[in-house]
C-alpha positions as MATLAB code, in Angstrom:
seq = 'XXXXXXXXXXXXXXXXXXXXXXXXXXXXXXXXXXXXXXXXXXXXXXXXXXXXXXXXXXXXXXXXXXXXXXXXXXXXXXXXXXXXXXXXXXXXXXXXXXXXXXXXXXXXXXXXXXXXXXXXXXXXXXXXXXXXXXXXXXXXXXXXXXXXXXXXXXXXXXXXXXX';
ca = [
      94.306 -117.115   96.840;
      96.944 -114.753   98.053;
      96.329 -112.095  100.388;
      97.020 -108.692   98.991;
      99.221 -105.675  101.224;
      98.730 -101.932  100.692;
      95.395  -99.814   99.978;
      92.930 -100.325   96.836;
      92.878  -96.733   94.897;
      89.316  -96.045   95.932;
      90.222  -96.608   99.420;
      92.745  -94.209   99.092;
      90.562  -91.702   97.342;
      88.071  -91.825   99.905;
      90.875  -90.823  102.852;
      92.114  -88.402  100.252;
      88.385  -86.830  100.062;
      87.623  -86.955  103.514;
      91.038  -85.126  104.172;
      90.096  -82.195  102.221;
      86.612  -82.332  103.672;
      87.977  -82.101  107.318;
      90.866  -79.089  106.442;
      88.360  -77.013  104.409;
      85.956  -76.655  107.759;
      89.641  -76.653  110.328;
      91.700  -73.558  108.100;
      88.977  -70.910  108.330;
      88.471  -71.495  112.178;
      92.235  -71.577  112.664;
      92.526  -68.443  111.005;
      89.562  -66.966  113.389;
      91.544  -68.386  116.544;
      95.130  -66.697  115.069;
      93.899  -63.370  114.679;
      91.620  -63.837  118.583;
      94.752  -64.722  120.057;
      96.709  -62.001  118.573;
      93.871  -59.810  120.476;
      94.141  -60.855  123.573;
      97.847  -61.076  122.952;
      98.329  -57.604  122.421;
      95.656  -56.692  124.850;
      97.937  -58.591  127.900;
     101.041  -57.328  126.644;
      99.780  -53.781  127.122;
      97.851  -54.210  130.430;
     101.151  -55.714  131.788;
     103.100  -53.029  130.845;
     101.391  -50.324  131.784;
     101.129  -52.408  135.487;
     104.727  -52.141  135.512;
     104.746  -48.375  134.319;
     102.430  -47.872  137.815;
     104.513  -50.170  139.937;
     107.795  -48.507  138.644;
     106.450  -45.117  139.407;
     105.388  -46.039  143.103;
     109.059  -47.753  143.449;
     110.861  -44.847  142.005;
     108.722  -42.459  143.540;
     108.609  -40.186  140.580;
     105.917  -39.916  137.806;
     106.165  -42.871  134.918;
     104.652  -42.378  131.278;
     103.721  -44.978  128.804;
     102.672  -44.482  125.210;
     103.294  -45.862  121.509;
     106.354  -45.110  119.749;
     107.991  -45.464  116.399;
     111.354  -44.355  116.891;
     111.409  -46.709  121.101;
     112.362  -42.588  122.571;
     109.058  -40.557  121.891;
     105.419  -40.999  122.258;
     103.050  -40.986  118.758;
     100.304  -42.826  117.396;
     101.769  -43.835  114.119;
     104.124  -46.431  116.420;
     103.983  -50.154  116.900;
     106.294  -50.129  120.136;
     104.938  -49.264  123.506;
     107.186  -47.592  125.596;
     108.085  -46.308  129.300;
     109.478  -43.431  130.015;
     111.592  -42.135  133.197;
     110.348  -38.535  134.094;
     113.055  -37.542  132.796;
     112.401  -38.939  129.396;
     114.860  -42.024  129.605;
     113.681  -45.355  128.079;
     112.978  -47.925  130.579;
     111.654  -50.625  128.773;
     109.937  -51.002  125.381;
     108.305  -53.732  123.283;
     106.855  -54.100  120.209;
     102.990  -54.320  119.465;
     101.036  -56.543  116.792;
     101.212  -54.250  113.097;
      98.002  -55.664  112.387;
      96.308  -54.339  115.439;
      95.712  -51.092  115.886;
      94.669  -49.089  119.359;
      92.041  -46.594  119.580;
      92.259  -44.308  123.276;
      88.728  -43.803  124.618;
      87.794  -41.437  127.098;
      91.482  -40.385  127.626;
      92.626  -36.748  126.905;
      96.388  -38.016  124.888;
      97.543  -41.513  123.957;
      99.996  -40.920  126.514;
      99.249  -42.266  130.200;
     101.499  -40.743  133.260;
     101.382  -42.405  136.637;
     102.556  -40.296  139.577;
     104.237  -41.213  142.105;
     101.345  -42.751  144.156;
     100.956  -44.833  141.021;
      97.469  -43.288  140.079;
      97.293  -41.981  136.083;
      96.838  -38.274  135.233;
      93.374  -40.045  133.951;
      91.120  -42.689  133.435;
      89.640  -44.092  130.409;
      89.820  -47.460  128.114;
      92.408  -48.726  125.434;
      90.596  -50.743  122.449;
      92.547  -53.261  120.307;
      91.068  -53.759  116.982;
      91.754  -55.934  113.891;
      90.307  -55.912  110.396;
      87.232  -57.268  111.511;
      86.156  -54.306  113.382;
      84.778  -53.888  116.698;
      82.501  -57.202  117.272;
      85.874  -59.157  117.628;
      87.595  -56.286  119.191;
      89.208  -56.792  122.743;
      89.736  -53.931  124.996;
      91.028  -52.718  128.661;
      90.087  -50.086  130.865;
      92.308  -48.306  133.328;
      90.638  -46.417  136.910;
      92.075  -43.455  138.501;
      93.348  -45.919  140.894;
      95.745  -46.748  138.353;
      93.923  -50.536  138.544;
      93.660  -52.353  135.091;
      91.026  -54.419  133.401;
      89.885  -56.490  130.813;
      86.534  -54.851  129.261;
      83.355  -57.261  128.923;
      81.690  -57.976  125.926;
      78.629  -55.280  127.018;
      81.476  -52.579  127.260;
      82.830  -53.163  123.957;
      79.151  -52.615  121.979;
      79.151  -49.068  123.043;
      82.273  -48.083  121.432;
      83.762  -48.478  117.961;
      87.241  -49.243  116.296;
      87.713  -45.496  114.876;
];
C-alpha cells in the first residue's frame, strides 16, 4: 500500500473549525484589552506631564500651567492636546491625547492646573479618563496640594461618574 502525504479534508475541517472556535472567544477580549490600555495610556501620559509641568515650575522658578488644547497655544475643553504653558503663555511642550477618551475635572475649579513656583497647584482635585463604556472601566488620577500625583483605586472611581 502506499503511504499517503498531506491532510484528509475532514482533518482539515476540523483545524478550520477549531480556528474559528478559538478567534471568536480571543477578538472580543482583545478588543477589551485595546481600549484598557488606551486608559491607562492616556491616564500615564497625563500624570507625566503634568509631573513635568510641577518640576518645570520649581526649576524655572515661575508658575507653570497645563490644560487641553485644540489649537497646541490656548487652554479649552473641546481639545485633544495637552499642553504647558510658560507664565508667560509660551508653549513648552504639548502632546496629543486619545480622541476616543474623553476627561472629566473633578473637584477642580477650571480644567486648567497652575503650579507655582514651589511646584504646588492653585488646587487639588482628580482627572477621570473615560471611554464609551462609562465609568466601571474608567481610569482616573488625583493630584494633592502638594502638587504629588496618583493613580485613583477602584473604590475612588465608584463615587464619581464619566459626565
Amino acid at each position: 500500500m502506499k503511504q499517503q502525504n498531506g491532510v484528509t479534508l475532514i482533518e482539515l475541517m476540523i483545524t478550520i473549525a477549531i480556528l474559528v472556535i478559538a478567534l471568536s472567544i480571543g477578538i472580543p477580549n482583545m478588543s477589551q484589552f485595546l481600549k484598557n490600555s488606551e486608559l491607562i495610556n492616556t491616564s500615564n501620559k497625563v500624570a507625566t506631564m503634568m509631573s513635568l509641568a510641577r518640576s518645570e515650575a520649581t526649576k524655572r522658578q515661575t508658575s507653570i500651567s497645563i490644560c487641553q488644547s485644540s489649537d497646541h497655544l490656548t487652554c479649552n475643553t473641546a481639545g485633544k492636546n495637552l499642553i504647558i504653558l510658560n507664565s508667560d503663555g509660551s508653549l513648552l511642550k504639548t502632546t496629543p491625547l486619545s480622541s476616543d477618551i474623553d476627561l472629566y475635572y473633578q473637584n477642580l475649579a477650571s480644567t486648567t492646573v497652575t503650579f507655582s513656583a514651589t511646584g504646588s497647584p492653585n488646587e487639588s482635585g482628580q482627572i477621570l479618563f473615560c471611554d464609551d463604556r462609562g465609568i466601571s472601566f474608567a481610569k482616573g488620577i488625583a493630584l494633592n496640594y502638594g502638587g504629588q500625583i496618583r493613580s485613583l483605586v477602584t473604590s475612588e472611581l465608584s463615587t464619581t461618574s464619566c459626565t
